[in-house]
C-alpha positions in Angstrom: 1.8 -6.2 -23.9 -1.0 -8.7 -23.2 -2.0 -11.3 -20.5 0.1 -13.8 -22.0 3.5 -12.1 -21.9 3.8 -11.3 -18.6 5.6 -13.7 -17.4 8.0 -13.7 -19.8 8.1 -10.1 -18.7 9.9 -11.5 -15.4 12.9 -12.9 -17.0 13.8 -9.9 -19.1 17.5 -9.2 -19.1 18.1 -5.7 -18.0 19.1 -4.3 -21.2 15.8 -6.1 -23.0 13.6 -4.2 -20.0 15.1 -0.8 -20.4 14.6 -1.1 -24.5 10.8 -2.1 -23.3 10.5 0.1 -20.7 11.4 3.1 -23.1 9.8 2.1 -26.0 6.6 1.8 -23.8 6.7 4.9 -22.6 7.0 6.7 -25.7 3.5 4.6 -26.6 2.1 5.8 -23.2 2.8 9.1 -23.8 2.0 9.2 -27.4 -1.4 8.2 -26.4 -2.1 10.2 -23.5 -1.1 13.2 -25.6 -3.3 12.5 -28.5 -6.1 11.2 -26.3 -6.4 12.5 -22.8 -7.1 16.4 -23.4 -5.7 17.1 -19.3 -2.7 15.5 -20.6 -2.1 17.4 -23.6 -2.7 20.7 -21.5 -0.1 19.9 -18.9 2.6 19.3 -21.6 1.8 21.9 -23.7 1.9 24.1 -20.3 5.2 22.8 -19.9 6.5 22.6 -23.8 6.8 18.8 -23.8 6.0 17.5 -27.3 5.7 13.2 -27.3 8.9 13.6 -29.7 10.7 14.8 -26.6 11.2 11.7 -24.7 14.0 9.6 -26.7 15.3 7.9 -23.0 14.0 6.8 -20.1 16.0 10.0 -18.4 13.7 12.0 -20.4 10.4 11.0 -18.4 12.0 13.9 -15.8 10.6 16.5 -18.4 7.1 15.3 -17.9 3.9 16.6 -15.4 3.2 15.0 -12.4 -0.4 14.0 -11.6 -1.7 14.1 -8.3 -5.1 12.9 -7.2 -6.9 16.1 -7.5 -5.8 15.9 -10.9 -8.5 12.8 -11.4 -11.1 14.9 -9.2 -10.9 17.9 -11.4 -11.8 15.4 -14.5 -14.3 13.5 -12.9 -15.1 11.1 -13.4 -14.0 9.5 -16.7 -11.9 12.7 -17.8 -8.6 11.2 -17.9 -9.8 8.0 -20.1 -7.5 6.9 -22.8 -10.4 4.5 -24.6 -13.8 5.1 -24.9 -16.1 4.8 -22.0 -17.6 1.5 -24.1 -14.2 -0.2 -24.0 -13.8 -0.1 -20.3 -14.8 -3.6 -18.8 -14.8 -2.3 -14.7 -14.5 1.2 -13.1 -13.2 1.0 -9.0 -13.2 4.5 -7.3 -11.9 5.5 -3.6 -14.3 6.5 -1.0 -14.6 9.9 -2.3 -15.0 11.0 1.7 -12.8 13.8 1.5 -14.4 15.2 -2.2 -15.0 13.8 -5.1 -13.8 10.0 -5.4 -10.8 9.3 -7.7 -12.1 6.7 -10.3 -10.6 4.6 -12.3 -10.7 2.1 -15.2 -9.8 -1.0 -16.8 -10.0 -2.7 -20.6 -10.2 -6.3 -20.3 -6.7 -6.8 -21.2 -5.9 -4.4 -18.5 -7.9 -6.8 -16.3 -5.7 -9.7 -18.0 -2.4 -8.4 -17.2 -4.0 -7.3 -13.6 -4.4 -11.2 -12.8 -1.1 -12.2 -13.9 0.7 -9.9 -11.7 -1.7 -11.1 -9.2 0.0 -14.5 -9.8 3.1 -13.4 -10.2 2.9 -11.9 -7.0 1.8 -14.9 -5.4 4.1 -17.2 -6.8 6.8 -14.6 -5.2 5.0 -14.9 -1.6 5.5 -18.6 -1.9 1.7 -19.6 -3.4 1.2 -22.2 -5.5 -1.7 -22.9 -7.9 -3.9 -25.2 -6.6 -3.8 -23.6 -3.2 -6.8 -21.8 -1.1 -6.7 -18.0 -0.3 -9.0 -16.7 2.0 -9.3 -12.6 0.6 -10.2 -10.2 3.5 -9.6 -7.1 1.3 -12.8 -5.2 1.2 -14.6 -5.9 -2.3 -16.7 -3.6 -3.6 -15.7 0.2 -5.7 -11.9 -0.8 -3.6 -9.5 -2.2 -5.5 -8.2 -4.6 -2.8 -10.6 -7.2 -3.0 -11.4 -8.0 -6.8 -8.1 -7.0 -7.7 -6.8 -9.8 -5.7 -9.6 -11.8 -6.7 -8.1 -12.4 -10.1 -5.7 -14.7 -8.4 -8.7 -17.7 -9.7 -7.9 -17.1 -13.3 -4.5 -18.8 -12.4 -5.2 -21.7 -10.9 -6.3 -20.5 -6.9 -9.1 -21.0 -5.2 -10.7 -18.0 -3.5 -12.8 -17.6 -0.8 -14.2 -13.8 -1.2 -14.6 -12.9 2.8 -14.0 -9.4 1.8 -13.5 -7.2 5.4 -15.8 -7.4 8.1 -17.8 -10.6 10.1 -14.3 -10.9 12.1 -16.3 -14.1 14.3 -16.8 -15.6 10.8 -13.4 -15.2 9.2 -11.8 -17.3 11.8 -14.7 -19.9 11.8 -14.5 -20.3 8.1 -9.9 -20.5 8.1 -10.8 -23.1 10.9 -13.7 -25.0 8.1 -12.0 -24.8 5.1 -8.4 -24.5 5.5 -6.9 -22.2 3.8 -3.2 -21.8 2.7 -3.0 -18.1 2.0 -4.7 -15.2 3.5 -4.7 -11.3 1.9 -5.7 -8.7 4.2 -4.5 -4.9 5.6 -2.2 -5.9 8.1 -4.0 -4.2 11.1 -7.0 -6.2 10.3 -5.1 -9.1 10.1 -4.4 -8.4 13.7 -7.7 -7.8 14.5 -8.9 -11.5 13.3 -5.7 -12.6 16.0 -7.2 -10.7 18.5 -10.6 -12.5 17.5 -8.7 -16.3 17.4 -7.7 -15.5 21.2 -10.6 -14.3 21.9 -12.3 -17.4 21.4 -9.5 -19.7 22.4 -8.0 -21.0 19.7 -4.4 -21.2 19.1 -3.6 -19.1 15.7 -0.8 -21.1 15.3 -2.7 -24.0 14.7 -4.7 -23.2 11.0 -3.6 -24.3 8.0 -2.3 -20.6 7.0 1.2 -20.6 5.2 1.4 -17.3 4.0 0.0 -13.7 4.5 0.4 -11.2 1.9 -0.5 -8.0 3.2 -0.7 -4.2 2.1 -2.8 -1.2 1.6 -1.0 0.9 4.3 2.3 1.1 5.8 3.4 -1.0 8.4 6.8 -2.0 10.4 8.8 -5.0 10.7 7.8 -5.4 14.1 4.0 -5.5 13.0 5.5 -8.6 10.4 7.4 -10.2 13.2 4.1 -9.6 15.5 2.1 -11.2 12.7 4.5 -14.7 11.8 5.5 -15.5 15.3 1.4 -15.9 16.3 0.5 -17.4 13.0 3.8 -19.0 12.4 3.3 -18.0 9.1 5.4 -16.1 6.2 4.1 -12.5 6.5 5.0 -10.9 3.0 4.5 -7.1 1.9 2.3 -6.4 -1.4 2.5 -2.8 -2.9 0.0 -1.1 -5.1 -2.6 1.8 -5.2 -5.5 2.3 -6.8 -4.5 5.0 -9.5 -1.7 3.1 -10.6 -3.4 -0.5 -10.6 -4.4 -1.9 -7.6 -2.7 -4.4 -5.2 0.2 -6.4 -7.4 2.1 -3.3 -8.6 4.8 -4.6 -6.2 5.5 -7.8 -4.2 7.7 -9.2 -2.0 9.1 -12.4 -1.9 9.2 -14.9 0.5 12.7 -16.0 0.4 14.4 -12.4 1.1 11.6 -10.4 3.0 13.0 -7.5 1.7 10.9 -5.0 0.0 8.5 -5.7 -2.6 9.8 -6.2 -6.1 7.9 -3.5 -8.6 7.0 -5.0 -11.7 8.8 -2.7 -13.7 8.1 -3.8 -17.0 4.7 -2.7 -16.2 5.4 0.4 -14.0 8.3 2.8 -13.9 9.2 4.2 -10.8 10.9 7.7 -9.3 11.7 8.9 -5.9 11.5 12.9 -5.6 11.9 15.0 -3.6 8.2 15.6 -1.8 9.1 19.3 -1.9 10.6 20.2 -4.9 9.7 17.2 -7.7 13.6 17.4 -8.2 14.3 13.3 -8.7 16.4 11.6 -6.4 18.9 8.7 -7.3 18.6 5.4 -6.0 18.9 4.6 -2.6 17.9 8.1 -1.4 14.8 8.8 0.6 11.9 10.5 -0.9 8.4 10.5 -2.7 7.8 7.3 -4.8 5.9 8.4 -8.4 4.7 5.5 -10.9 4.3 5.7 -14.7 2.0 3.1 -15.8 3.5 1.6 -19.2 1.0 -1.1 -20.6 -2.3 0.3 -19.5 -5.4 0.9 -21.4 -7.9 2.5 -19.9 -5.9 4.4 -17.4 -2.4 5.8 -18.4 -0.9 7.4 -15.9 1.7 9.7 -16.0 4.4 10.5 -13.0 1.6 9.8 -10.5 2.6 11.0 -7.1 1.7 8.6 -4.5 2.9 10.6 -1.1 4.5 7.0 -0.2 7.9 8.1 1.1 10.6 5.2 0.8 13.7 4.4 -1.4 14.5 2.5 -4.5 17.1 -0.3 -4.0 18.7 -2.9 -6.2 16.6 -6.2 -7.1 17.1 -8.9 -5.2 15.0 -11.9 -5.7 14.1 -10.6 -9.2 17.8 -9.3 -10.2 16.9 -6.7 -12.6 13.6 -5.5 -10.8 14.3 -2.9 -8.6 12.5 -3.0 -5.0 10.5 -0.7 -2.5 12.2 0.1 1.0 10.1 -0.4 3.8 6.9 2.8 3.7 8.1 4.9 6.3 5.0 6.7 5.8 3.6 9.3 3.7 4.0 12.8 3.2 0.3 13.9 3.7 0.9 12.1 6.9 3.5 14.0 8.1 2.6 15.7 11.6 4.6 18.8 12.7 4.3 18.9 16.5 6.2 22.0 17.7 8.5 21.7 14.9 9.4 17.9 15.1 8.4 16.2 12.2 6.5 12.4 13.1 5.6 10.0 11.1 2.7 7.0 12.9 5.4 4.6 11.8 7.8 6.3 14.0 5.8 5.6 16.9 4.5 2.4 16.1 7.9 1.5 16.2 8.5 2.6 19.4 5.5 1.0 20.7 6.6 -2.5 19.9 9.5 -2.0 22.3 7.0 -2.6 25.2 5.6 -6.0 25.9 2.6 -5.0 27.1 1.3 -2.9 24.7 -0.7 -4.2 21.8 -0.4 -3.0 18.2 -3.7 -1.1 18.1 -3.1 2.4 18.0 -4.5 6.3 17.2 -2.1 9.6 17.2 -4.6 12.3 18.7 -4.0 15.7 17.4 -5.1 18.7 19.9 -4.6 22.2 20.1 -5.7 23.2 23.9 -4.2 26.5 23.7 -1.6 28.0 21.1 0.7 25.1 21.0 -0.2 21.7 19.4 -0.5 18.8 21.4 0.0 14.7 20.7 -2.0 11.9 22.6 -1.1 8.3 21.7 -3.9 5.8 22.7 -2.9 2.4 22.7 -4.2 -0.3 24.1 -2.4 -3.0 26.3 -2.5 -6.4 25.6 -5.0 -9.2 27.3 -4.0 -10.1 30.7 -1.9 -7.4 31.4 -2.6 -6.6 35.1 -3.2 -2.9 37.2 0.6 -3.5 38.4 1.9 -3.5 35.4 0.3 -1.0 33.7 1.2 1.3 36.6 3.5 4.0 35.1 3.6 2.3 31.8 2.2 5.4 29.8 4.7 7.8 31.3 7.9 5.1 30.6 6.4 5.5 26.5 6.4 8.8 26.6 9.3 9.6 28.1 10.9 6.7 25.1 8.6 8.3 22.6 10.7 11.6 23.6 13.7 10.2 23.7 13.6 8.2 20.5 11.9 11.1 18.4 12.3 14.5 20.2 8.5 14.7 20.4 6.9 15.5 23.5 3.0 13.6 23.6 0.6 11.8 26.5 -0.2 8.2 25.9 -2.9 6.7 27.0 -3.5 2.8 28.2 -6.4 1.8 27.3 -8.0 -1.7 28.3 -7.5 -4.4 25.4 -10.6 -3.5 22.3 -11.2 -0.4 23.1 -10.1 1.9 19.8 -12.1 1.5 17.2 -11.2 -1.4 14.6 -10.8 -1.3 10.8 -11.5 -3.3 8.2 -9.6 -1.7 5.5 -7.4 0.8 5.9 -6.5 2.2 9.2 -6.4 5.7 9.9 -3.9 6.5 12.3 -4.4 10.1 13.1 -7.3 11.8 14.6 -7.1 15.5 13.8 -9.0 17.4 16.7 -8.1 20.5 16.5 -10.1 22.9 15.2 -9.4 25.2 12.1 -6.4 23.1 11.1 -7.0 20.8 8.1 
């Protein structure tokens, strides 16, 4: 499929996107077989000849690839076209090994920028509009992947992350309609617009699409009552594509739409692989079926949520709310805890802002939990008095986890801007 058809892609009827879906897949997994030697291994380890896969059922008989999978072939070992025909590598931080790279064909750039703009349209953007991008550019996918919303008609102001003072200066100068940012820096530029005075309610923002990590409906609420804005919830991850995989739309708020003529999605169990119908909890795991440069095959993104019926797009399925991951799962004396758990129990408290950091201890032979947060501006000594002690004890009550919070004054955790990271393993031995 190129650049050109994906629209068209959006008003499929549902028995024209299943016959593309599957007759996509059989290309993608023709061509990974015949060209990606990792690929051919894993289905010849599991007996899984191309010829195999005659329905869309039949993608259950395939590998999984995880992200050490693109780390063991590093870094252009999982390439479908020649290292020639690739028009733009991205590639994660690498901070924990090697990076995961990744790469794109120009038409893979092409169909990139139309889901871009499909995914705007969604948010309630219109061509002709300003969108101020504070997703970090660079080897991240978040900032020139969104970027590719000015082959469609958007103007784009590249801010990428960072120079907090000068994002708000320049949505005050030039009057933007949209902004694209991680929704905790978001935040943090709202922290920076009350910090120097000025009512956030008063820019020219409509719309903020936001993504790269999980975050609550409380953190959206948070978000559209100071900006009085739409606050909308794009899905994607670098291995897959980038940001535009999935959007939401404006009108129902609920749950981005996957683009599934481009993507086919799974939820598995995060223990067993076993898949899981529709509606049920679990790991979601993407099949690329139009790219290049890249395929990818049953990816595993640790995202946990549910697939539910389309909604604003009737024969696209949709994303539940992230409730986190699975490699963010922390086991505290046997109680499992997500950071979106607690960040939802945070928001029940007035006074307490939504900048926060799970602390991971082990003092003795027991594991221990500290939430920092910090309180909000202007919050006084009275009323902060005890207020550490009532989370706890609602942190306990709400998720059976026993932790110490800790109040800190307004700016004083560290600040991200990209992705947060929410827990701070100090304990020693235990990675």
């Amino acid at each position: 499929m190129t650049a050109t058809d994906t629209d068209a892609g959006a008003t499929m009827s549902l028995d024209e996107l299943r016959a593309h879906q599957l007759a996509n897949l059989k290309t993608t997994v023709t061509t990974v077989y015949e060209k990606v030697p990792h690929y051919q291994k894993a289905f010849d380890d599991l007996g899984v000849v191309p010829s195999d896969i005659t329905s869309l059922d039949d993608i259950a008989k395939l590998p999984f690839t995880n992200k050490q999978d693109l780390r063991e072939n590093y870094p252009f070992g999982l390439f479908a076209v020649p290292r020639e025909d690739v028009a733009r590598i991205h590639a994660s931080s690498g901070t924990t090994g090697l990076p995961t790279v990744v790469g794109y064909t120009q038409n893979d750039l092409d169909v990139w920028s139309g889901l871009i703009k499909r995914s705007i349209l969604g948010a309630g953007g219109r061509p002709g509009q300003m969108l101020h991008n504070a997703y970090g550019y660079g080897l991240f996918t978040g900032g020139l992947g969104v970027h590719g919303a000015e082959r469609h008609g958007f103007t784009v102001v590249p801010i990428s992350g960072g120079q907090t003072e000068r994002q708000v200066q320049l949505i005050q100068d030039f009057k933007p309609d949209i902004i694209t940012a991680t929704p905790t820096y978001l935040l943090t530029i709202l922290d920076e617009f009350h910090k120097q005075g000025i009512d956030p309610t008063s820019t020219s923002l409509k719309v903020a699409i936001c993504g790269a990590e999980p975050w609550t409906d409380e953190m959206r609420r948070e978000i559209e009552r100071s900006f009085a804005i739409d606050a909308v919830d794009i899905y994607g991850l670098s291995e897959v594509m980038g940001p535009g995989v999935a959007c939401e739309s404006a009108e129902t708020k609920d749950g981005p739409t996957i683009w599934e003529d481009h993507f086919y999605p799974e939820i598995v169990d995060p223990f067993t692989g076993e898949v899981l119908p529709d509606g049920e909890e679990g790991e979601l795991v993407f099949t690329s079926l139009t790219k290049e440069a890249l395929p990818i095959i049953r990816y595993r993104t640790h995202d946990l949520a549910s697939l539910l019926p389309g909604t604003a797009h009737l024969n696209f399925r949709r994303i539940s709310r992230i409730t986190g991951r699975s490699d963010d799962l922390i086991i505290i004396r046997g109680v499992n805890v997500y950071p979106a758990n607690v960040e939802s129990v945070l928001f029940e408290f007035e006074h307490l802002s939504p900048h926060f950091q799970l602390v991971l201890t082990r003092p003795g032979r027991m594991d221990e939990v500290t939430v920092e947060v910090e309180c909000r501006e202007g919050v006084d000594a009275a009323q902060r008095e005890g207020l550490g002690v009532r989370v706890a004890s609602r942190i306990k009550e709400r998720l059976g986890v026993s932790s110490t919070v800790d109040v800190k004054d307004p700016g004083a955790l560290p600040r991200s801007v990209g992705k947060l990271k929410r827990i701070i393993d100090r304990r020693e031995n235990i990675r």
